[in-house]
C-alpha positions, 0 to 999 in steps of 0.5 A: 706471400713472403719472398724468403720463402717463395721460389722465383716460379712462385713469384712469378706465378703470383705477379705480386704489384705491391711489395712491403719492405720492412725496416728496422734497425738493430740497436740498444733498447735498454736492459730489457729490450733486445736490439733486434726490437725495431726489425722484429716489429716491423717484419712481424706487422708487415707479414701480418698486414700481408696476410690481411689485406686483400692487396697482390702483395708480398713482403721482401726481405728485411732490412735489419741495420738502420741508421742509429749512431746516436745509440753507438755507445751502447754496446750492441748498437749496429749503424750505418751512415745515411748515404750508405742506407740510402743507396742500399735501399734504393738498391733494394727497391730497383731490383724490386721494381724491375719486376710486377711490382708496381707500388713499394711501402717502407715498413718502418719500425725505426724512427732515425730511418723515417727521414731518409726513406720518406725522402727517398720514397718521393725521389724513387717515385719521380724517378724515370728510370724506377717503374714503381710508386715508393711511400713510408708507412711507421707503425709509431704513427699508426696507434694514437698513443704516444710510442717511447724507446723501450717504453710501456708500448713498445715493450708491450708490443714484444711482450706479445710478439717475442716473450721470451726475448724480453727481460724484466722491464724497467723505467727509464732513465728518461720519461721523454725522448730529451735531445732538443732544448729551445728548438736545438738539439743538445744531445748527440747521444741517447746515453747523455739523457738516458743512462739506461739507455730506455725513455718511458716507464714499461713496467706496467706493459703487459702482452694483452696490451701489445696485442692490442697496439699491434692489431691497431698498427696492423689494420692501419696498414692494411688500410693504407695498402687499400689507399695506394695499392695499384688501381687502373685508370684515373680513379687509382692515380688520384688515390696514389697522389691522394695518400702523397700529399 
């Protein structure tokens, strides 16, 4: 069920114990992509894996604005800083927490958040005073393939999902994400690499293959509900610490 959408007796006739919290971000993805692509992926898997799985879930309101100040020259690119997301969505999750829900799972779409809230899902979940089990899942982790800016995949996924936002697509100015050299990283800002602000070649992306990709990202989340959904007794707590580790 999604929160949005639900009135509070709703909710509290479901009980939900588990929450997904999709999260994105809301920047450049070069000329042909619209900067609302990380948040509409992640909210799109989240429902779908929702609707799928056999967990007492709900999916709570997306968090549309991420941490991307490597893209602010870009216009379009909308940021905050670290601390303030990290207070936001710890913000979010207590308030969440202060409820049936027993496990949250961070449904990221966007890469510069992953840090933070793989951070912050070990620090709530030790938390005493946050009642709920907190992980991270990324979909750019869950498909064997490799997952560009704006790239092939990427692209492909919102072919499927949202055709009509997307324009013709374009190869990048960059085939590899290029900031680190020698270990280090020598680029502050995506446009000193990629003047279009894209990485990878998305003119062969197609909605047969996003369809594909993002089927492969739902029923890997799916199965990761099924690893850290609330169990009773010994047998759930091994499986929770299991999928920690």
């Amino acid at each position: 069920m999604r929160l949005e959408t639900s009135s509070w007796t709703d909710v509290d006739e479901a009980s939900p114990t588990t929450a997904l919290l999709p999260v994105g971000s809301t920047e450049q993805h070069g000329p042909h992509a619209p900067v609302g692509t990380d948040t509409f992926v992640a909210r799109a898997i989240a429902n779908a894996a929702d609707r799928a799985s056999d967990a007492e879930s709900i999916v709570g309101p997306t968090i549309s604005v991420g941490i991307a100040p490597y893209h602010g020259n870009f216009p379009g690119t909308c940021s905050v800083s670290a601390e303030t997301f990290r207070r936001y969505v710890r913000d979010v999750v207590e308030s969440i927490a202060d409820s049936s829900v027993e496990t949250v799972v961070f449904v990221n779409g966007h890469g510069g958040n992953g840090e933070t809230l793989s951070h912050l899902a070990r620090e709530m979940t030790a938390a005493d005073e946050i009642d709920c089990e907190a992980y991270l899942w990324e979909w750019m982790r869950a498909v064997d393939e490799h997952v560009g800016h704006a790239g092939e995949l990427e692209t492909a996924v919102l072919l499927h999902l949202r055709p009509d936002d997307v324009g013709d697509p374009v190869a990048g100015d960059a085939a590899t994400w290029a900031d680190t050299v020698d270990g280090g990283v020598v680029h502050q800002f995506t446009d000193a690499f990629s003047g279009n602000g894209a990485v990878g070649d998305a003119t062969d992306a197609s909605p047969e293959q996003g369809e594909r990709v993002f089927e492969t990202a739902v029923n890997a989340l799916v199965s990761f509900l099924e690893r850290v959904r609330p169990a009773d007794g010994d047998e759930g707590r091994e499986t929770r610490e299991s999928a920690q580790s």
